[in-house]
C-alpha positions, 0 to 999 in steps of 0.5 A: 297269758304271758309267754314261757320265755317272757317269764323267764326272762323277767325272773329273779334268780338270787335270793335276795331280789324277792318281793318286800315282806308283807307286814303280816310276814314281819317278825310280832309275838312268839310266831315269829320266834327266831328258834322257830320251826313250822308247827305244822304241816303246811306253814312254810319257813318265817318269811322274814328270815335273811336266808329265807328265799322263795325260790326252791319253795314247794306248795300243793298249788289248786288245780284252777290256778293252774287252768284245769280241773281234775275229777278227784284231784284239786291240787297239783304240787308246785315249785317256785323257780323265783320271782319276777322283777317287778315282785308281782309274780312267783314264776311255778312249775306244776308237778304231777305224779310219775304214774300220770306220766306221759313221755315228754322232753319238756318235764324233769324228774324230781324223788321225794326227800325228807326236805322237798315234803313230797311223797312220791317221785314226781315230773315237774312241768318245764313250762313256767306259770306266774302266780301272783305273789298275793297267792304264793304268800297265802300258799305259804302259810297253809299249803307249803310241803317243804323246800327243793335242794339247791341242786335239784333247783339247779338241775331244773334251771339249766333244763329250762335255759336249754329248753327256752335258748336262754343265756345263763346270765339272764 
């Protein structure tokens, strides 16, 4: 398993250094009809948008990508915090619900909104996880909830350059 700090220094934080679109991402038929909004919930934004990003992206990520497995619970929300630079890897932070909540300095405070999907506050995890970008693609066609606010995002970031000791330029 590649280290916290490895992660983070190999990520991408712009968006446009993500990983190339698939061909299926590219723009065919009415799918992919510029005026078009999700049809449903859990099909994320059109991939081949130029201000589309993967980072601020919220999926409900499986509970087994994550490591563990929870008795009555088979997913977790996850937030993309970028891409690493190779483009293999989407760099998440797990999500799990403020009653579950056990004091720790390492995880932030994220309310529900109308544009993130999520339903309840929510404490997302500081520590950072690659998930191949074969999966976040798959996430995003039938298990994304919405999309972070850039200050939310940027919150989240400066906690995890604290935590980690990172310089803002990396």
């Amino acid at each position: 398993m590649k280290s916290c700090g490895f992660i983070l220094r190999t990520v991408t934080w712009t968006p446009k250094d993500g990983p190339k679109p698939l061909r299926s991402e590219r723009r065919s038929g009415n799918r992919d009809d510029p005026d078009r909004e999700p049809e449903r919930r859990g099909m994320g934004p059109r991939t081949d948008d130029p201000d589309f990003a993967w980072t601020r992206q919220i999926y409900q990520v499986p509970d087994a990508r994550w490591g563990f497995a929870s008795f009555g619970r088979e997913q977790h929300p996850g937030v993309c915090m970028g891409v690493t630079t190779a483009g293999r890897d989407g760099v998440f932070l797990k999500g799990r619900g403020a009653e579950d909540r056990h004091k720790h300095s390492d995880e932030a405070l994220v309310a529900p909104s109308e544009a993130n999907g999520m339903g309840k506050d929510t404490y997302f995890n500081l520590r950072p996880r690659a998930i191949p970008m074969a999966q976040v693609r798959m996430y995003h066609n039938n298990r994304w909830l919405g999309t972070l606010e850039p200050e939310v995002t940027d919150r989240l970031r400066e906690r995890l350059f604290h935590l980690f000791d990172i310089e803002e330029g990396h």
